[in-house]
PyMOL commands that place a pseudoatom at each C-alpha (Angstrom):
pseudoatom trace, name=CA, resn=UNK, resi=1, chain=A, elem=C, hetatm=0, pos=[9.753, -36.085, -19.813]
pseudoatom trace, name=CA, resn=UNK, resi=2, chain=A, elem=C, hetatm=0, pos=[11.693, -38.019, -17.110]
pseudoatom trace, name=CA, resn=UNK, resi=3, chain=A, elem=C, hetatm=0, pos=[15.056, -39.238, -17.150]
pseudoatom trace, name=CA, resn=UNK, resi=4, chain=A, elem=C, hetatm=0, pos=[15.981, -42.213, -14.614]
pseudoatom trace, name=CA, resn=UNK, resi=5, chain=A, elem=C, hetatm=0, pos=[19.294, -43.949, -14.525]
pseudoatom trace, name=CA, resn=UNK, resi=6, chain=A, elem=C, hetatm=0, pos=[19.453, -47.605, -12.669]
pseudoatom trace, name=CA, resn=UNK, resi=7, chain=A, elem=C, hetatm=0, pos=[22.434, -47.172, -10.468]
pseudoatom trace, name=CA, resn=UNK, resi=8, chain=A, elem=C, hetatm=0, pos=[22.404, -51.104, -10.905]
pseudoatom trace, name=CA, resn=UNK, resi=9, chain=A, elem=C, hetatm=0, pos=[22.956, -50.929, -14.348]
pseudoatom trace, name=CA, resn=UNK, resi=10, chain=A, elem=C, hetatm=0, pos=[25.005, -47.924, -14.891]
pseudoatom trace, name=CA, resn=UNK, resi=11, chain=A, elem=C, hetatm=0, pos=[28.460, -49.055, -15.527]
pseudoatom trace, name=CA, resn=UNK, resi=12, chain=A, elem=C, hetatm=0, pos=[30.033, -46.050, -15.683]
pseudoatom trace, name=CA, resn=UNK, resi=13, chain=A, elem=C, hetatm=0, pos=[31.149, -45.945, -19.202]
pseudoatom trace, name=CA, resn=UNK, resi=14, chain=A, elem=C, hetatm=0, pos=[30.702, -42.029, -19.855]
pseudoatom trace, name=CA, resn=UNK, resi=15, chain=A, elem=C, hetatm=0, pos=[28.801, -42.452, -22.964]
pseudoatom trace, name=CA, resn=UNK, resi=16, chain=A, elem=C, hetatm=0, pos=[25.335, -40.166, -22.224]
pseudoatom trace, name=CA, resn=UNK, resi=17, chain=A, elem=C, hetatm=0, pos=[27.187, -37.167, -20.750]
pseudoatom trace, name=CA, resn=UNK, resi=18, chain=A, elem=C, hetatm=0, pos=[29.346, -37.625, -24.267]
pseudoatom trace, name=CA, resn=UNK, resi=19, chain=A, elem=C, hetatm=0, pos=[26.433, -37.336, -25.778]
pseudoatom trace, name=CA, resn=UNK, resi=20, chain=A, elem=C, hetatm=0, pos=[24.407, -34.739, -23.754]
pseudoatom trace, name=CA, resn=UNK, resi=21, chain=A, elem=C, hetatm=0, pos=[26.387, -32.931, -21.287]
pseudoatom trace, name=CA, resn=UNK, resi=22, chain=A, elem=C, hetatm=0, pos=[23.493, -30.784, -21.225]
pseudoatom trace, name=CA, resn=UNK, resi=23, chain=A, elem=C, hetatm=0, pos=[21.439, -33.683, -19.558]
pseudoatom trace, name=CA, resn=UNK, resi=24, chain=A, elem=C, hetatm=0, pos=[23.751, -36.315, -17.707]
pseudoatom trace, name=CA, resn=UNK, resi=25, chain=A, elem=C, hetatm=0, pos=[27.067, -36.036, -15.460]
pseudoatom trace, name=CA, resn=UNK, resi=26, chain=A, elem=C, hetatm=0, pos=[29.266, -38.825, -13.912]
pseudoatom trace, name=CA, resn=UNK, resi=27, chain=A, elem=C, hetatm=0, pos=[28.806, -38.635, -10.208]
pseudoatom trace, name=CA, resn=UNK, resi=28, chain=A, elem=C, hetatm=0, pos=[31.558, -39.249, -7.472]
pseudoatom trace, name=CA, resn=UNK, resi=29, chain=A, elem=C, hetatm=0, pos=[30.050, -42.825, -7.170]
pseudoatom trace, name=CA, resn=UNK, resi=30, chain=A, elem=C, hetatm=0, pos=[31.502, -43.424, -10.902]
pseudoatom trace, name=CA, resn=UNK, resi=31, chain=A, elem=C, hetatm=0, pos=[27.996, -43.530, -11.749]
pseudoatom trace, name=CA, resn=UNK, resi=32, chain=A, elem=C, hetatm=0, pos=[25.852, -41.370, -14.114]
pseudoatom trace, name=CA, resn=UNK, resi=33, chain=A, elem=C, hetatm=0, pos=[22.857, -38.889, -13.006]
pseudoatom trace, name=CA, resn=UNK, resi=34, chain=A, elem=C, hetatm=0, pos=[20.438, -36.581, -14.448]
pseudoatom trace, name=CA, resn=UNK, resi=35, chain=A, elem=C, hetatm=0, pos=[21.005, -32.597, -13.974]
pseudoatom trace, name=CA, resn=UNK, resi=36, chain=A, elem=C, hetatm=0, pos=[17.399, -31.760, -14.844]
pseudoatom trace, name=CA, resn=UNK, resi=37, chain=A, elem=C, hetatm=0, pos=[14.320, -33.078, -13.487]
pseudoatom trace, name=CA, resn=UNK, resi=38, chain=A, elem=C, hetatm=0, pos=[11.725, -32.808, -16.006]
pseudoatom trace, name=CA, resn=UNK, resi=39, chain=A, elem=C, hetatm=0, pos=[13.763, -32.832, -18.940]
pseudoatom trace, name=CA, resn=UNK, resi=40, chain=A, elem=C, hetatm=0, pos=[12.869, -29.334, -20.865]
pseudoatom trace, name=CA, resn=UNK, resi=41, chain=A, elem=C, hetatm=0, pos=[11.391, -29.990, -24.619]
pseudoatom trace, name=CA, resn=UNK, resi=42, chain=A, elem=C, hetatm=0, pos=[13.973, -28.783, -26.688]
pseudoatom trace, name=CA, resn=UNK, resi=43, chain=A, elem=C, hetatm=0, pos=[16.359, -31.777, -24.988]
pseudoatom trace, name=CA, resn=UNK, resi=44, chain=A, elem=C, hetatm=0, pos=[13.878, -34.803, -25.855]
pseudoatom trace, name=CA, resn=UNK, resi=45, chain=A, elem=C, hetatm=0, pos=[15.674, -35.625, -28.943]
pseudoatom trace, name=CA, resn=UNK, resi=46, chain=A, elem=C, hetatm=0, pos=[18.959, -35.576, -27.090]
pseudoatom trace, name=CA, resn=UNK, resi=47, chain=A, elem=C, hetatm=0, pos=[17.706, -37.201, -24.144]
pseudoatom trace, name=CA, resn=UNK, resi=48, chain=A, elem=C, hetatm=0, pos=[16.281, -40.553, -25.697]
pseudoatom trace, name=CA, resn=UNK, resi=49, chain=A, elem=C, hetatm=0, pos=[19.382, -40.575, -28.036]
pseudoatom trace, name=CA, resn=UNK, resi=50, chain=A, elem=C, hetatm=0, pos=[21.611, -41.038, -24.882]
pseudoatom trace, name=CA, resn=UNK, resi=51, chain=A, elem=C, hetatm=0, pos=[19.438, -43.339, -23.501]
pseudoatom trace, name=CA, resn=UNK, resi=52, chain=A, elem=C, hetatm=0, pos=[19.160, -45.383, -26.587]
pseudoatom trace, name=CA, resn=UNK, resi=53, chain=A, elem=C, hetatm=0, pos=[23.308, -45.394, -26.696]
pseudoatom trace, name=CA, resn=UNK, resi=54, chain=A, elem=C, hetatm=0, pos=[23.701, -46.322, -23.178]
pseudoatom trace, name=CA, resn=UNK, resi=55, chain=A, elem=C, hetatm=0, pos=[25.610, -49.921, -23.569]
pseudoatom trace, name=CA, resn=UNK, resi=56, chain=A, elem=C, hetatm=0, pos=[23.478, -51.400, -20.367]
pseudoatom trace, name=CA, resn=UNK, resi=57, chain=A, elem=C, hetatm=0, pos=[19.986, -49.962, -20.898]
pseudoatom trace, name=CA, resn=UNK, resi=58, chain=A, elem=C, hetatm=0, pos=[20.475, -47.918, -17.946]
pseudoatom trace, name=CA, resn=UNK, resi=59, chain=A, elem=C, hetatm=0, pos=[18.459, -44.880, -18.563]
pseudoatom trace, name=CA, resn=UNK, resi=60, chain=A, elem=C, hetatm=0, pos=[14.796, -44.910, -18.327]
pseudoatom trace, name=CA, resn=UNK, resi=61, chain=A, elem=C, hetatm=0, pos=[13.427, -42.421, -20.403]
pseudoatom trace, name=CA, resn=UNK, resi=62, chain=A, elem=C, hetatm=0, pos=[9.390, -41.687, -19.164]
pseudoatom trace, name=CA, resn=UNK, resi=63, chain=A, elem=C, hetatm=0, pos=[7.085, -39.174, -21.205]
for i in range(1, 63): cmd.bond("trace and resi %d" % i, "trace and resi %d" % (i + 1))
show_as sticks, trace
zoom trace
C-alpha cells in the first residue's frame, strides 16, 4: 500500500498525524507527508482511517 498526499489539497489541518503519527507528519511547508513508503501491513487499517478523516480528501490511499 501507497500513501499520497495532494499538496494542493492538504490544508494543513493536523488531523492524519492525530490519527497516525506512525504514518503522517506536518512538514515545514505547513503541509502533511508520508514517513513510510510502502505503508507496512499492520498500518493499513490506520492508514485508510486517516485518509478517510482527512477534511479535503487529500490523501490518496493506493493498494
Amino acid at each position: 500500500m501507497k500513501a499520497i498526499v495532494d499538496p494542493d489539497l492538504c490544508i494543513g489541518c493536523g488531523i492524519c498525524p492525530d490519527v497516525a503519527p506512525q504514518l503522517f507528519e506536518m512538514g515545514t511547508d505547513d503541509k502533511a507527508h508520508t514517513l513510510m513508503d510502502p505503508i507496512p501491513v499492520e498500518f493499513h487499517a490506520l492508514c485508510r482511517d486517516a485518509a478517510d478523516q482527512c477534511p479535503q480528501a487529500a490523501i490518496e490511499v493506493n493498494d
